[in-house]
N, C-alpha and C positions, 0 to 999 in steps of 0.2 A: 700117730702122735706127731708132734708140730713142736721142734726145737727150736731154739730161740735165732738160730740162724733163718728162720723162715717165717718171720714175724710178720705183720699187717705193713705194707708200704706206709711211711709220712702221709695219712691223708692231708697234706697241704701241697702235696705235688715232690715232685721230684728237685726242685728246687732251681736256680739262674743259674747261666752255665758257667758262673766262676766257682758255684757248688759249696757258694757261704750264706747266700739268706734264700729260706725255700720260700718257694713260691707259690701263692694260693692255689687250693687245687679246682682244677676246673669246673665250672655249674655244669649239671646235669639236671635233665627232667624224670622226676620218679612218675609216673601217674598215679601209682598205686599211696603217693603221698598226697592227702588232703592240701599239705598248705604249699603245696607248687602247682595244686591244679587251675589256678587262675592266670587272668594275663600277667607274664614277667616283667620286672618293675626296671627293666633297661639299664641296671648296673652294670657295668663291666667285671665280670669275675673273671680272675685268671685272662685268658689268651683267648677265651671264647668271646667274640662279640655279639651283644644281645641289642635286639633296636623295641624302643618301648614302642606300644601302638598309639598314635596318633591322638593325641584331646582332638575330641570334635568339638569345631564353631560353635561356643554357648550361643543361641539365639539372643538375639534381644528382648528385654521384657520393654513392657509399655512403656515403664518412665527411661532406659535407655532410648527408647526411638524417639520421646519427646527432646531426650539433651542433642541427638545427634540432630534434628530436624529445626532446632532455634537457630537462627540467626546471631553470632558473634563479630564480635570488632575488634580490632584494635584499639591502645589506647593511647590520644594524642600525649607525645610528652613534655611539651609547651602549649600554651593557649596562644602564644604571642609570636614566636620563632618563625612558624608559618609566614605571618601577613608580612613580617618583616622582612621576607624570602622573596616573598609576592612582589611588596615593594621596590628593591633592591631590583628584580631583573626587569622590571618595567619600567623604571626609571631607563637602566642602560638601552634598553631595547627604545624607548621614545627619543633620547638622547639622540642615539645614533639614525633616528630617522630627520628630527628637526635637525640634527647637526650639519646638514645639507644645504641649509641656506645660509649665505654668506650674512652681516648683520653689523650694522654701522651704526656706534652708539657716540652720544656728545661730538658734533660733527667739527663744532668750534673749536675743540679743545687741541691745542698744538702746541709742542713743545720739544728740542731736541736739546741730549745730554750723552754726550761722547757718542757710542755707536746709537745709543738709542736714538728714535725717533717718533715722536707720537702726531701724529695727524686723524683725530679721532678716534675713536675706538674701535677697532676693528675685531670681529668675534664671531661666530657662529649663532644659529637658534638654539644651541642649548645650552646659552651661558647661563642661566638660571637654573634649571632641572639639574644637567650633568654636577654640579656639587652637592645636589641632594644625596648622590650614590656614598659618596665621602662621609656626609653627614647618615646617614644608615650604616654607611661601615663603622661608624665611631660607636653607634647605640648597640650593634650586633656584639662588637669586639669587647666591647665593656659588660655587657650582660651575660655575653654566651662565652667570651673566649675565641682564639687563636680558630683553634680547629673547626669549631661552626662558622666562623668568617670565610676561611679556605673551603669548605662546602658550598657557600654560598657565593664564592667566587666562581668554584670550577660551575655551578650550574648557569651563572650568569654565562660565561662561557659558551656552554655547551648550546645556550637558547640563542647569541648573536650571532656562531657560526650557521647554527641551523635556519636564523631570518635568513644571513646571509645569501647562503645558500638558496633559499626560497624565493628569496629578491631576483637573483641571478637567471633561476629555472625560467620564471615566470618571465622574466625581460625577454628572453629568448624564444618564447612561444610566439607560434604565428599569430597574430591580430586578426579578430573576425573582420569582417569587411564593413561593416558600422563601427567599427571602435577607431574614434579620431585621437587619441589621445597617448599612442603609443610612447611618442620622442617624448612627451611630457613624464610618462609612468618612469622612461629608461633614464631621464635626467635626475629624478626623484629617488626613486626605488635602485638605479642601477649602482655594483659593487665596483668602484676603481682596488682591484688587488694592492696596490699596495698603503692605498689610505686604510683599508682593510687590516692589515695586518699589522700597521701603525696603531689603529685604535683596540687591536685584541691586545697587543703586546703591553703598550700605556695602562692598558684597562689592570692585568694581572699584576704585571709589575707594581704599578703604586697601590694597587688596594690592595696586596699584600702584606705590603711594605707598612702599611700604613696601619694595619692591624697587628701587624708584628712588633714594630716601635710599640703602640699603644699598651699592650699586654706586655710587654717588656717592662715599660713602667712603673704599670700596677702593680707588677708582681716585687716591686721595690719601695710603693709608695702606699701600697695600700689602696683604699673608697678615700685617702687624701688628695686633693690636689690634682682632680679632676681637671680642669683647666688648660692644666700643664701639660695633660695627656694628650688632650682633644690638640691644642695646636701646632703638638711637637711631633706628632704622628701625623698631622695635618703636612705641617712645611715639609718633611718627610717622603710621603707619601704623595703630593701634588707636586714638587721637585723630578723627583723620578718618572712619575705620568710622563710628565708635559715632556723632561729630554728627551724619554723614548719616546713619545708620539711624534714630538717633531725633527727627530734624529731620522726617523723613517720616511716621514712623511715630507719633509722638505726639497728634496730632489724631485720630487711628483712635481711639486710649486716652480722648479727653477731656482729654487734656491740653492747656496755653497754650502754645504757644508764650516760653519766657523766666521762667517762672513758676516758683517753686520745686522742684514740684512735676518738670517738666522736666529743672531742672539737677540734683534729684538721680537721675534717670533715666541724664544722663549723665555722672554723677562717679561714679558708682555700677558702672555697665555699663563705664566704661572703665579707673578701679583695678581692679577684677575680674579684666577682661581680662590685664593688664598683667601684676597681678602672676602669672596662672599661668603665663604666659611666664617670666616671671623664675626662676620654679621650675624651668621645662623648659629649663632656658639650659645645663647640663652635658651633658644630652641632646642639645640642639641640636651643641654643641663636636662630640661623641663619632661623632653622624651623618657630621658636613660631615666630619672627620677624615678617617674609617673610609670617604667618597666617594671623596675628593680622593685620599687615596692610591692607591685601584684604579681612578682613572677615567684612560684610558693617553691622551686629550687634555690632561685638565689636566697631567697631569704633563710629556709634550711640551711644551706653552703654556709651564709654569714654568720648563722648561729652558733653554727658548730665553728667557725674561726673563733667568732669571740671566745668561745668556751676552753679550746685549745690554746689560741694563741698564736697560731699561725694562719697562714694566708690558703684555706681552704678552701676556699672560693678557686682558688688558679688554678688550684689540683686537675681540672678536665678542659685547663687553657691548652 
């Protein structure tokens, strides 16, 4: 006979050892039970651990090996971003190869006012091109914003170190023994370090600078007053180039630092600048236009401002 002091243990276990809530009782395998004779389904019962058996590799069926064996792509997310990238670093990369000839324009033209002094115009080969870069930083910065401008500087960047670089290698390789043209390629091609480091430093700083003012603007002014953007982000931005480049670059010259001689270097280099922007400023209009209309973001972007009321276009300045 079987008293009640000798009852069936808790089948849930004997319970956690602070002996307030029992604990599951542990799986066991009956054989003699139909529905445990199959593989176990990898729960964790109680303290015993159960590992499930492995899903084998579904094969693939025919239309998986045809999706896995297509050819996919990427999708461009500008039509336009691209060439405008394109442009931008091959302007600066041409610049800085013609910017190697020295280049004397209106030879007549003289005139001196306090320190200044003009005896024709003295300039580079890339007085033309080099404010194209300005004039794409204006169309980028307007279109795309802040942060794609700074992408498309650091790459500018990262491509004149790398000629740099390239220039340098190549200067220093020995000459085949028919090649008469070394001193020419080294005067051309070769890196003076610290004109170098003049024209990286110019280069960031004002198109920065120059994209930052600009998007600064907008984000006060609106698609108004365009204008005002393009020349204040201009004075701006070519301001800052020209001191650092010729703050760096003037001791290479013989020049003082502060000396007349200097400050016409940079009143000189930066009216220049300026005004052929000012000239390429319908150009500029006619671009960013002819962008804005066919870029199917911006126009999304302004839709939704209109609709809101705020300035949603900047939101990814």
């Amino acid at each position: 006979m079987t008293t009640s002091s000798q009852q069936n243990p808790d089948p849930r276990g004997p319970g956690r050892p602070d002996g307030t809530t029992p604990e599951p009782a542990r799986s066991t395998r009956d054989s003699s039970d139909p529905t445990t004779s199959g593989p176990r389904s990898g729960v964790d019962l109680g303290t015993e651990t159960t590992t499930a058996n492995p899903s084998p590799t579904p094969t693939p069926t025919p239309t998986d090996r045809r999706e896995t064996d297509r050819a996919v792509f990427a999708t461009v997310a500008s039509p336009y971003y691209g060439y405008l990238i394109a442009l931008f670093v091959g302007v600066m990369l041409i610049s800085n190869v013609t910017g190697t000839k020295g280049v004397l324009l209106f030879p007549d033209l003289s005139f001196e006012l306090g320190f200044l002094s003009l005896d024709g115009l003295v300039t580079d080969g890339a007085f033309l091109l080099f404010p194209l870069a300005y004039v794409l930083g204006d169309v980028i910065s307007e279109v795309y914003g802040f942060k794609a401008m700074r992408r498309v500087v650091l790459s500018g960047f990262a491509v004149l170190a790398l000629a740099a670089l390239s220039f340098t290698f190549t200067v220093h390789l020995p000459p085949a023994p028919f090649y008469e043209n070394q001193d020419a390629f080294e005067a051309v091609a070769g890196v003076i370090p610290q004109f170098f480091l003049a024209g990286l430093a110019g280069y960031v700083v004002g198109e920065l600078l120059n994209s930052y003012v600009l998007v600064w603007m907008k984000r006060r002014t609106g698609e108004k007053t365009l204008w005002a953007r393009l020349l204040g982000s201009t004075v701006v931005g070519q301001l800052a180039d020209t001191i650092v480049f010729c703050t760096i670059a003037a001791p290479a010259l013989g020049m003082v630092l502060g000396s007349g001689d200097y400050w016409n270097y940079v009143v000189i280099g930066f009216v220049w600048k300026t005004l052929v922007e000012a000239v390429l400023l319908p150009v500029t209009y006619v671009v960013i236009a002819w962008i804005k209309k066919r870029e199917p973001s911006y126009q999304t972007a302004l839709a939704g401002s209109t609709e809101a009321g705020s300035p949603l276009a900047d939101s990814r300045a």
